[in-house]
VMD Tcl script that builds the backbone (N, CA, C; Angstrom):
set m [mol new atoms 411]
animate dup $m
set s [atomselect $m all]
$s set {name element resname resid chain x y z} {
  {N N UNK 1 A 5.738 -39.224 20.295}
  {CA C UNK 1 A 6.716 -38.527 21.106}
  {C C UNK 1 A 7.847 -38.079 20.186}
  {N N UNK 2 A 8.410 -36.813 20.336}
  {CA C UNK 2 A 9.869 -36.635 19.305}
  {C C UNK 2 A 10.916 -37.053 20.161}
  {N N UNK 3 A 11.766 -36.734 19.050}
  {CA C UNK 3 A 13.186 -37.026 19.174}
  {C C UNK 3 A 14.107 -35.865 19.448}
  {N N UNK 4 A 14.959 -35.558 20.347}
  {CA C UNK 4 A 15.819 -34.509 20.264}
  {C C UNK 4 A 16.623 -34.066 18.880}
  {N N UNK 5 A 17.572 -33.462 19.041}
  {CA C UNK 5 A 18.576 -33.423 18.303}
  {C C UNK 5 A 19.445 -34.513 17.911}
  {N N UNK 6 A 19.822 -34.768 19.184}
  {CA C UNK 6 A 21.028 -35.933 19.484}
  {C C UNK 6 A 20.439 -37.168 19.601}
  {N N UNK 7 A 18.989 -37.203 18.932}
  {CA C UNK 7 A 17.940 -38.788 18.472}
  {C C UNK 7 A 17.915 -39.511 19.819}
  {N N UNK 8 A 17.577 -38.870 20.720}
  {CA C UNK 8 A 16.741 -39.222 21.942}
  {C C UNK 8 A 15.501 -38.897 22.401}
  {N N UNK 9 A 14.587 -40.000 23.031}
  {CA C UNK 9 A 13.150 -38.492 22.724}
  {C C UNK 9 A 13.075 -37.698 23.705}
  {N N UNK 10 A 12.642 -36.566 23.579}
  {CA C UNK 10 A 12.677 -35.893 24.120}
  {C C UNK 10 A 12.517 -35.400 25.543}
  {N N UNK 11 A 11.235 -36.181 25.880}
  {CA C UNK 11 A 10.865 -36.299 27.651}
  {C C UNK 11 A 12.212 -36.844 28.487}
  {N N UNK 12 A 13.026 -37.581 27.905}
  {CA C UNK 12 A 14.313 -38.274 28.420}
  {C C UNK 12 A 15.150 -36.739 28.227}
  {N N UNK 13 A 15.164 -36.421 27.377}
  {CA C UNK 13 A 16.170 -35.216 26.936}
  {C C UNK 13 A 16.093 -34.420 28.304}
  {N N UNK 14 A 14.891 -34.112 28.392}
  {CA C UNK 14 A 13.941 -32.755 29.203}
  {C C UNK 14 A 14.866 -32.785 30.770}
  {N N UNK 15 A 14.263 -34.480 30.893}
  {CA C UNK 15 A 14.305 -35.267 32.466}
  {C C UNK 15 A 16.117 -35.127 32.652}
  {N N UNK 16 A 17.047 -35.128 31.769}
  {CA C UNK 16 A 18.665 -35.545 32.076}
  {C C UNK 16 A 18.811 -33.949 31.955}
  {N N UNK 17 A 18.189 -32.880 31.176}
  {CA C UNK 17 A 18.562 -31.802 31.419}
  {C C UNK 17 A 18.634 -31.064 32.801}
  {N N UNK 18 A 17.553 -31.611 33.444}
  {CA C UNK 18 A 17.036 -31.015 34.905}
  {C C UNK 18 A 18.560 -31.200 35.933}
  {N N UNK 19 A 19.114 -32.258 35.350}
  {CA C UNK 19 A 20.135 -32.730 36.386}
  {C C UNK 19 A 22.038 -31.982 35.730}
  {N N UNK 20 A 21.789 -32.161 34.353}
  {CA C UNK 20 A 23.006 -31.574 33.948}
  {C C UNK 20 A 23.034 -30.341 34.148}
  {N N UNK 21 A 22.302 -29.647 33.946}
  {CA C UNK 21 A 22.794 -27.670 33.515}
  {C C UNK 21 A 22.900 -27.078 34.392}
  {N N UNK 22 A 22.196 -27.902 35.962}
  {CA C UNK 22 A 22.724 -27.442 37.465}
  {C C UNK 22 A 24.079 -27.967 37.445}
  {N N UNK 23 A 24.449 -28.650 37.083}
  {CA C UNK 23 A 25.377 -29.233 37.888}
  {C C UNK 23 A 26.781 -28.495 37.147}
  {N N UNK 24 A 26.638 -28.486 36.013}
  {CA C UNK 24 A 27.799 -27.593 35.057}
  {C C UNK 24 A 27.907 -26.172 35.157}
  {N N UNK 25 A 27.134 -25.596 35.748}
  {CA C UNK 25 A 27.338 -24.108 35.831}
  {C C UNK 25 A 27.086 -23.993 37.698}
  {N N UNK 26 A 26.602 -24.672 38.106}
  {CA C UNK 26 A 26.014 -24.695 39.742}
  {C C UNK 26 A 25.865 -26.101 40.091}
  {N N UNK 27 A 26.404 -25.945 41.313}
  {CA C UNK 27 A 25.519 -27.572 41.601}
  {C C UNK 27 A 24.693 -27.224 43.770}
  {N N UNK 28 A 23.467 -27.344 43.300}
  {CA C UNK 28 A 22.952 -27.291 44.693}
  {C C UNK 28 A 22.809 -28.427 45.398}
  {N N UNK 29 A 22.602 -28.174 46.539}
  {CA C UNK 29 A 22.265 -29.419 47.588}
  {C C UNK 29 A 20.745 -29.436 46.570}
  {N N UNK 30 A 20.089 -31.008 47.564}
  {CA C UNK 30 A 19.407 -31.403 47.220}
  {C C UNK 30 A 18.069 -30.708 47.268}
  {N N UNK 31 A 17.129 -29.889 46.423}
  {CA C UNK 31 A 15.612 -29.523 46.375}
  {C C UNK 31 A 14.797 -30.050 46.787}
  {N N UNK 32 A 14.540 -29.465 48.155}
  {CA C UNK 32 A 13.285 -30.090 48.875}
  {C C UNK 32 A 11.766 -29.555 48.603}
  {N N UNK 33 A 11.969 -28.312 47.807}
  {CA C UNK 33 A 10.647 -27.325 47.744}
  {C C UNK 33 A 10.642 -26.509 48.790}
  {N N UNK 34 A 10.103 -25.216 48.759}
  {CA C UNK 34 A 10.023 -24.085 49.177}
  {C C UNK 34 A 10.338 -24.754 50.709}
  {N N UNK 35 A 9.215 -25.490 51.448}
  {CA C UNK 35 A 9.129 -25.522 52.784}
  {C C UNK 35 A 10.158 -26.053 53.310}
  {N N UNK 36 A 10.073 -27.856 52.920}
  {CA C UNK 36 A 11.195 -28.378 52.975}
  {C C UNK 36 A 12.767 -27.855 53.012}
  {N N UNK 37 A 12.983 -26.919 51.744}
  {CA C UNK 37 A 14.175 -26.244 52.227}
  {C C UNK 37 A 14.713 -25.490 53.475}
  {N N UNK 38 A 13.072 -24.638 53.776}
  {CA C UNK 38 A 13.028 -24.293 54.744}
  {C C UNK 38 A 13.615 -24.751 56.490}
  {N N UNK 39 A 13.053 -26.016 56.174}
  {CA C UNK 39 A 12.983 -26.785 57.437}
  {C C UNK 39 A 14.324 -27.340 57.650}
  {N N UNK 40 A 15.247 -27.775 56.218}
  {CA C UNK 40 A 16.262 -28.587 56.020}
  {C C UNK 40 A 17.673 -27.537 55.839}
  {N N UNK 41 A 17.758 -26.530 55.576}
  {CA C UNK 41 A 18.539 -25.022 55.189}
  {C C UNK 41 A 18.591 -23.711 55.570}
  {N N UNK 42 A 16.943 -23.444 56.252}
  {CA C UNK 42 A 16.893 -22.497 56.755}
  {C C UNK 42 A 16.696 -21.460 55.639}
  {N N UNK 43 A 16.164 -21.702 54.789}
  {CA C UNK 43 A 16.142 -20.677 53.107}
  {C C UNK 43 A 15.625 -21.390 52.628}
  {N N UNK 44 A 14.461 -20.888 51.920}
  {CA C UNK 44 A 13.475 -21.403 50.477}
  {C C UNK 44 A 14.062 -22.137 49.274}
  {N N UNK 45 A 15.587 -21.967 49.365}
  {CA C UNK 45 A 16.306 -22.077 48.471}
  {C C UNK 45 A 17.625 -23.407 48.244}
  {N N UNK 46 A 17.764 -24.660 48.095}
  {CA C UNK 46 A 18.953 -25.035 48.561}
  {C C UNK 46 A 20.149 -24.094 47.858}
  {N N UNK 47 A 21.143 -24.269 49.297}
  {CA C UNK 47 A 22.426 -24.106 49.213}
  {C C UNK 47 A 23.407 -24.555 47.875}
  {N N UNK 48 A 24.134 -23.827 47.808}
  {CA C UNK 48 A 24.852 -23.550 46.636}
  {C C UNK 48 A 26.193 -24.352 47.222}
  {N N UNK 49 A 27.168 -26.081 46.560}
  {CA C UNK 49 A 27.770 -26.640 47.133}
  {C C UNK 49 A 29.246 -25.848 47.095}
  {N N UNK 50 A 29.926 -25.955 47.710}
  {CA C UNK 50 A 31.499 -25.412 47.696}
  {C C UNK 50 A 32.013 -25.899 46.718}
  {N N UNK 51 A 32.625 -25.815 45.468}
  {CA C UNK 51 A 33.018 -26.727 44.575}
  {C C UNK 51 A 34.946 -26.813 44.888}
  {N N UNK 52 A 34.941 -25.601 45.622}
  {CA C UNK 52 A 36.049 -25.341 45.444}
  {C C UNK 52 A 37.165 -26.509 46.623}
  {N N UNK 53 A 36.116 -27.112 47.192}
  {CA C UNK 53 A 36.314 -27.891 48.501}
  {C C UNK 53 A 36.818 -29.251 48.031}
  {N N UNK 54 A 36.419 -29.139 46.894}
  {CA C UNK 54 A 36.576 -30.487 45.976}
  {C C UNK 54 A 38.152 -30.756 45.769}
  {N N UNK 55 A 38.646 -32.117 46.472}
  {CA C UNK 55 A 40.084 -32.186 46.525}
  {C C UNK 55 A 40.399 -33.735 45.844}
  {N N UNK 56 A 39.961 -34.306 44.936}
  {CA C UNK 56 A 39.779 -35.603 44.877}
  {C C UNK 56 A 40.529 -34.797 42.875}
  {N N UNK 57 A 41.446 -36.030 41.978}
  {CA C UNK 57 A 41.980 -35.605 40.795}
  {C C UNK 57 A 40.570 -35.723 39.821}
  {N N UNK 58 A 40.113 -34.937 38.659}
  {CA C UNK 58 A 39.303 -34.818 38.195}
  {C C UNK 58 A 39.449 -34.238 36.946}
  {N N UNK 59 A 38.811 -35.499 35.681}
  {CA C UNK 59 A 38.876 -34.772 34.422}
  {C C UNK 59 A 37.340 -34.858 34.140}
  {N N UNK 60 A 37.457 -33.610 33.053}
  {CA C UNK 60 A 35.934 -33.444 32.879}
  {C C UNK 60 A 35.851 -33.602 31.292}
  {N N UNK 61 A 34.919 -34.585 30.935}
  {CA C UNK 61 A 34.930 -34.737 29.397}
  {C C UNK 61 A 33.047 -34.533 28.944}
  {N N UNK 62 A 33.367 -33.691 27.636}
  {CA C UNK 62 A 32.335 -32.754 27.193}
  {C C UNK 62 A 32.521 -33.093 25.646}
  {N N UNK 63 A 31.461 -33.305 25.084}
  {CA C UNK 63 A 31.381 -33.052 23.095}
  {C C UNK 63 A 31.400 -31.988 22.757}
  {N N UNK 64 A 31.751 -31.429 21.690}
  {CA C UNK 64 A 31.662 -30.187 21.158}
  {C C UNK 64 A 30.318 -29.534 20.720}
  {N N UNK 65 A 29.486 -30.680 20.543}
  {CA C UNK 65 A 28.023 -30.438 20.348}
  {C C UNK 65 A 27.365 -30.396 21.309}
  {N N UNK 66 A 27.828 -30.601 22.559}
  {CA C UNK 66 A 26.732 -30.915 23.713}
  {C C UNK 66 A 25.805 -29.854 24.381}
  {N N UNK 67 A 24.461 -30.227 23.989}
  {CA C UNK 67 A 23.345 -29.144 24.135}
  {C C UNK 67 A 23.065 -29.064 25.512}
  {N N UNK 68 A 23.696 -29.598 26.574}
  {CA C UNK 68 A 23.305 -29.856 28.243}
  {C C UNK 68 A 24.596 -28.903 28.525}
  {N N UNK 69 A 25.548 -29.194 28.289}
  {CA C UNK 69 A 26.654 -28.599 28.943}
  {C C UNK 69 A 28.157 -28.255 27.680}
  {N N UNK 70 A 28.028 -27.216 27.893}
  {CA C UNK 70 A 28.939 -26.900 26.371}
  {C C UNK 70 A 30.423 -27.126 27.102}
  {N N UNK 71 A 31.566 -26.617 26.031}
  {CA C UNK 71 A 32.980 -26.817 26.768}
  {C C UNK 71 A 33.436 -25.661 27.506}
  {N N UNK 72 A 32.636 -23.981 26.743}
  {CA C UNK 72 A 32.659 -22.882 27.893}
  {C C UNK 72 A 31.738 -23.972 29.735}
  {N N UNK 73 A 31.260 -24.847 29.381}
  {CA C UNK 73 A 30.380 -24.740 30.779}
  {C C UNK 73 A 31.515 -26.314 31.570}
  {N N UNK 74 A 32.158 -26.791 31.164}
  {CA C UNK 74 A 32.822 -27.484 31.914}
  {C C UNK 74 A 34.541 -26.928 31.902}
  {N N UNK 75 A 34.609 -25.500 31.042}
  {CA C UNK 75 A 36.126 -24.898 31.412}
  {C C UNK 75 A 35.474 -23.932 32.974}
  {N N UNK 76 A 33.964 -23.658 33.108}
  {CA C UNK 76 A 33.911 -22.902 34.236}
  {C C UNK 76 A 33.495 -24.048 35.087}
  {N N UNK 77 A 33.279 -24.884 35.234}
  {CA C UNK 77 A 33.097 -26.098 36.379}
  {C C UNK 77 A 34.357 -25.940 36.905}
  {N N UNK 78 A 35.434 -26.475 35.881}
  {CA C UNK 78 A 36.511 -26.997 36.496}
  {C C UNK 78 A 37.693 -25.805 37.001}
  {N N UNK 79 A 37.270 -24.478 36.610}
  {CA C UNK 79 A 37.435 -23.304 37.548}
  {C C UNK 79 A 37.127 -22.957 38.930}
  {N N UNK 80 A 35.585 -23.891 39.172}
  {CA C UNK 80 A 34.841 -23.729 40.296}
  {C C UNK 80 A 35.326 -24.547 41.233}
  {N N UNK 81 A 36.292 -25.026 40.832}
  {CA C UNK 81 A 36.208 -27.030 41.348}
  {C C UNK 81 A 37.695 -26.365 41.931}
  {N N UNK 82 A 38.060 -27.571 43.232}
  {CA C UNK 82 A 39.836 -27.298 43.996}
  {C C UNK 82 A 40.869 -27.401 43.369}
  {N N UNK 83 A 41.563 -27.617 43.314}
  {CA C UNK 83 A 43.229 -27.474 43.170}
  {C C UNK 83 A 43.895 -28.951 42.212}
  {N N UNK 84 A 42.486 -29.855 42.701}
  {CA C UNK 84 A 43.293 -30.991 42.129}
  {C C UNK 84 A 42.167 -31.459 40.891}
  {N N UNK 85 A 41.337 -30.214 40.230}
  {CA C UNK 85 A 40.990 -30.363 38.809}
  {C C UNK 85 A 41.716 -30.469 37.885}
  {N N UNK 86 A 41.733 -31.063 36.695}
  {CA C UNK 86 A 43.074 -31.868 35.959}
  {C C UNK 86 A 42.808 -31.283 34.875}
  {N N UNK 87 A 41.752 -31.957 34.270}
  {CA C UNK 87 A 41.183 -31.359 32.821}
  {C C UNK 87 A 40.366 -31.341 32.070}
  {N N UNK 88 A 39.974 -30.273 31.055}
  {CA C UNK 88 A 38.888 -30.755 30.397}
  {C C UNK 88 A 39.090 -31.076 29.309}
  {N N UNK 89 A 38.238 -31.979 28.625}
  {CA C UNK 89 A 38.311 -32.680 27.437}
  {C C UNK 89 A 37.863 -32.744 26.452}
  {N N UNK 90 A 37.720 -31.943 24.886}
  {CA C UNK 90 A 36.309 -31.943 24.540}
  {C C UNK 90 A 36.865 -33.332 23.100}
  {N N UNK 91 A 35.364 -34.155 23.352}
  {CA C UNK 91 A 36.101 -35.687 22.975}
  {C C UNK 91 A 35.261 -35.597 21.608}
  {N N UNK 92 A 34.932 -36.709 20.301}
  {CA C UNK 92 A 34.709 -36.506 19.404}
  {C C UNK 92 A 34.786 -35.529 18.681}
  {N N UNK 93 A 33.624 -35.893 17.644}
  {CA C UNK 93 A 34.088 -35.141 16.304}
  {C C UNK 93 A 32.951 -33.372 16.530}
  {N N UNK 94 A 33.087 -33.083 15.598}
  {CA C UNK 94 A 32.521 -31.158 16.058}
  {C C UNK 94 A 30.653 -31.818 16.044}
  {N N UNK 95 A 30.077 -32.684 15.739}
  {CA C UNK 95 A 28.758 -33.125 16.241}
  {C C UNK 95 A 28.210 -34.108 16.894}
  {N N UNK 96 A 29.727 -34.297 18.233}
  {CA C UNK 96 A 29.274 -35.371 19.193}
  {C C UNK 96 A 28.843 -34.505 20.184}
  {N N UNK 97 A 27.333 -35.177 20.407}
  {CA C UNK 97 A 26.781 -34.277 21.380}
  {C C UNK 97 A 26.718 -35.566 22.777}
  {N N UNK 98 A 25.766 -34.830 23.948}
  {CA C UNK 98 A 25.936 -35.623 25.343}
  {C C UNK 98 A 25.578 -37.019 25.438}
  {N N UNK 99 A 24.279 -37.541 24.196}
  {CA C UNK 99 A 23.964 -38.661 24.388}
  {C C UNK 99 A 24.813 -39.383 23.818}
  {N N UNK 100 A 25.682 -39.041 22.818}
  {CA C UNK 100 A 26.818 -39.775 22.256}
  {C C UNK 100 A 27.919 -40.841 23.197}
  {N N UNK 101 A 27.969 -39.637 24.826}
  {CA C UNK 101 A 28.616 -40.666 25.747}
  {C C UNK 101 A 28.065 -41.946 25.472}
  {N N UNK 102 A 26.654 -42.084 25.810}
  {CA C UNK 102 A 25.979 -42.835 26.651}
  {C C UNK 102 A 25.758 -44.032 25.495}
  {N N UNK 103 A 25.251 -43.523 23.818}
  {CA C UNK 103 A 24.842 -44.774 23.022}
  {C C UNK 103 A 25.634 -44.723 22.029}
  {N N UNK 104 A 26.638 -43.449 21.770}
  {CA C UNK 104 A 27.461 -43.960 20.666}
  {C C UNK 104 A 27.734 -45.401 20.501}
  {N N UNK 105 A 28.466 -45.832 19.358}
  {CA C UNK 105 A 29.137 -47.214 18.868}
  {C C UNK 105 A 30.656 -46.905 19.051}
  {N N UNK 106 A 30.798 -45.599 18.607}
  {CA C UNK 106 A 32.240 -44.877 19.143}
  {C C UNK 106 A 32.861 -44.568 20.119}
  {N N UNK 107 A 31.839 -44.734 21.160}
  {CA C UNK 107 A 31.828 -44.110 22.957}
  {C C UNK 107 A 33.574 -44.764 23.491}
  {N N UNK 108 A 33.286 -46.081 23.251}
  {CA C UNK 108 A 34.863 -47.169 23.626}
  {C C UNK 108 A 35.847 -46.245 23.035}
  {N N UNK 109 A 35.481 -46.169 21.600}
  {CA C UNK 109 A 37.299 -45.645 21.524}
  {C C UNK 109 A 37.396 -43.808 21.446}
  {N N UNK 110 A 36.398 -43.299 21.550}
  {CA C UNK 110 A 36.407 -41.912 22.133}
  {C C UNK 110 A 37.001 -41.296 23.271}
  {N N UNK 111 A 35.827 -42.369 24.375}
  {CA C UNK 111 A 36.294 -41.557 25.625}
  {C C UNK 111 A 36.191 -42.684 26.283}
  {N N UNK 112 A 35.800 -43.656 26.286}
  {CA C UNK 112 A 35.938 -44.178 27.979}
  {C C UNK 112 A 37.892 -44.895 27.505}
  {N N UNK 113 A 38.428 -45.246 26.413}
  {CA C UNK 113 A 39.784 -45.698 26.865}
  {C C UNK 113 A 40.493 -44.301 26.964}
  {N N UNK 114 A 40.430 -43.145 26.740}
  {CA C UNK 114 A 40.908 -42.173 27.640}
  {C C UNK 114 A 40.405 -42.016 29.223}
  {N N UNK 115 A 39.395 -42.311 29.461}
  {CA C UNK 115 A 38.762 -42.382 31.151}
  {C C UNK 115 A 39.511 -43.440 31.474}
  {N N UNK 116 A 39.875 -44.852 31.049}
  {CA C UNK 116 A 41.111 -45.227 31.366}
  {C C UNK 116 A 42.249 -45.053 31.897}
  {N N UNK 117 A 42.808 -44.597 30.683}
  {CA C UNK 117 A 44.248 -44.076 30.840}
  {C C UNK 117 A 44.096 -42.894 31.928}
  {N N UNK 118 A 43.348 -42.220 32.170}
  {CA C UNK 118 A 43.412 -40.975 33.047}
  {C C UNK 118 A 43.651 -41.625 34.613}
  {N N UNK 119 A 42.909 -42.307 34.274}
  {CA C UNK 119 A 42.336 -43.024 35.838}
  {C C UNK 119 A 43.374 -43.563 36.283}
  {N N UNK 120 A 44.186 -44.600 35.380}
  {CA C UNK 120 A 45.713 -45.433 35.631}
  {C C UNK 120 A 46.995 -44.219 35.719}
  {N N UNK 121 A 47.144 -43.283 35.043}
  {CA C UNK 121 A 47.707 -42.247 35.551}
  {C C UNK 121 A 47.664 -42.097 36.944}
  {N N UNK 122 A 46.481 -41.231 36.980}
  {CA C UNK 122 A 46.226 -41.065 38.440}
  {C C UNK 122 A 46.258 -41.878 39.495}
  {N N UNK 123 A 46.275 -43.416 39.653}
  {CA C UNK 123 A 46.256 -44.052 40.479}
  {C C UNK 123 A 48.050 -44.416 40.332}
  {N N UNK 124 A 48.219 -44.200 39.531}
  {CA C UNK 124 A 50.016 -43.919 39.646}
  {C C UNK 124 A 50.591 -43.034 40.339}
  {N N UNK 125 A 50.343 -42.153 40.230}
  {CA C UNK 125 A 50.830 -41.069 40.342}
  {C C UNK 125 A 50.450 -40.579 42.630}
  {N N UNK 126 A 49.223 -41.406 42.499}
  {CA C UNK 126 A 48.906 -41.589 44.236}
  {C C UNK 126 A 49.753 -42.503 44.457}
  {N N UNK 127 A 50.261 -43.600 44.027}
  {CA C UNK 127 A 50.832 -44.797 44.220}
  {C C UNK 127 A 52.399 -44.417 44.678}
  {N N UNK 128 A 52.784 -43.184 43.909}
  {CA C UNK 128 A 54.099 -42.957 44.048}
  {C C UNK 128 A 54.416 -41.853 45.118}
  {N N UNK 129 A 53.414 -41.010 45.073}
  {CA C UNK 129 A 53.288 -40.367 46.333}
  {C C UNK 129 A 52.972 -40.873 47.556}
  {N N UNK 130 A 52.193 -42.091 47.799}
  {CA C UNK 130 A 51.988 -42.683 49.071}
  {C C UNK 130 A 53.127 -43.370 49.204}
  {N N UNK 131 A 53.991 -44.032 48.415}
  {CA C UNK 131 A 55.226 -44.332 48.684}
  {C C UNK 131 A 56.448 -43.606 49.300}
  {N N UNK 132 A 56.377 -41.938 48.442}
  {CA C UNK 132 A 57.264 -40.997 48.983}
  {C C UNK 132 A 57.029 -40.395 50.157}
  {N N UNK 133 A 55.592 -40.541 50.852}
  {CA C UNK 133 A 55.542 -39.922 52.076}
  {C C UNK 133 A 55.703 -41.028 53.020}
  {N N UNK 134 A 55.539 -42.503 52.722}
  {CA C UNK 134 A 56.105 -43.614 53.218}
  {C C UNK 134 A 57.645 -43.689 53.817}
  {N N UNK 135 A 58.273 -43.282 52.926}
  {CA C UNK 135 A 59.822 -42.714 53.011}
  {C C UNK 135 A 60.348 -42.169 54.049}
  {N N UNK 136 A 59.797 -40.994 53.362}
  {CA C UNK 136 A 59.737 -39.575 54.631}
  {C C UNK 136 A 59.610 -39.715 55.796}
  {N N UNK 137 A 58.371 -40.419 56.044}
  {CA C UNK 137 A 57.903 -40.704 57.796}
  {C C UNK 137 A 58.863 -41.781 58.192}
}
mol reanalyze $m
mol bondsrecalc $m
mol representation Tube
mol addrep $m
């Protein structure tokens, strides 16, 4: 069996692609097949989700190498996405690619203690607003 680029083999590569490159440029409801859609949508086709409906704070972090979803494809996600998209991130060095999230040795101090800090932000930042509308009322 080979290995990708990013030294994963490939059938794994293939299988995580199916799910990323919809979801970064499009993301559909769930594929039932021609009929199924039919029966479940009313169209051969699933539905195309509202992204824009999306109201929840949201950063989006991407490698500069990443062969699934580049940083043009998560600056247009987070275009697609509501009001309370935050940011995108492009994390390592110019040849961290997608599997790097997942098995780097670097992953900890790359990106997940920034997914941290983002997260404690944000739960601040609700914290102080549920307080100020606490006030108010």
């Amino acid at each position: 069996m080979g290995r990708g680029s990013e030294g994963g083999r490939r059938t794994a590569s293939y299988h995580v692609t199916d799910f990323c490159c919809c979801c970064y440029v499009f993301c559909f409801r769930y594929d039932h097949g021609r009929f199924g859609n039919l029966f479940h949508y009313g169209s051969t086709d699933p539905p195309e989700y509202d992204l824009s409906r999306v109201r929840v704070p949201t950063s989006l972090y991407v490698g500069a190498a990443d062969s699934f979803g580049t940083p043009d494809d998560a600056d247009l996600l987070a275009s697609r996405l509501g009001a309370d998209a935050k940011s995108v991130q492009v994390v390592g060095g110019p040849d961290w690619g997608h599997l790097h999230f997942a098995f780097s040795k670097d992953a900890g101090r790359v990106v997940l203690d920034s997914i941290v800090d983002s997260m404690l932000e944000t739960d601040r930042g609700l914290r102080m607003a549920t307080a100020r509308d606490a006030r108010s009322s």
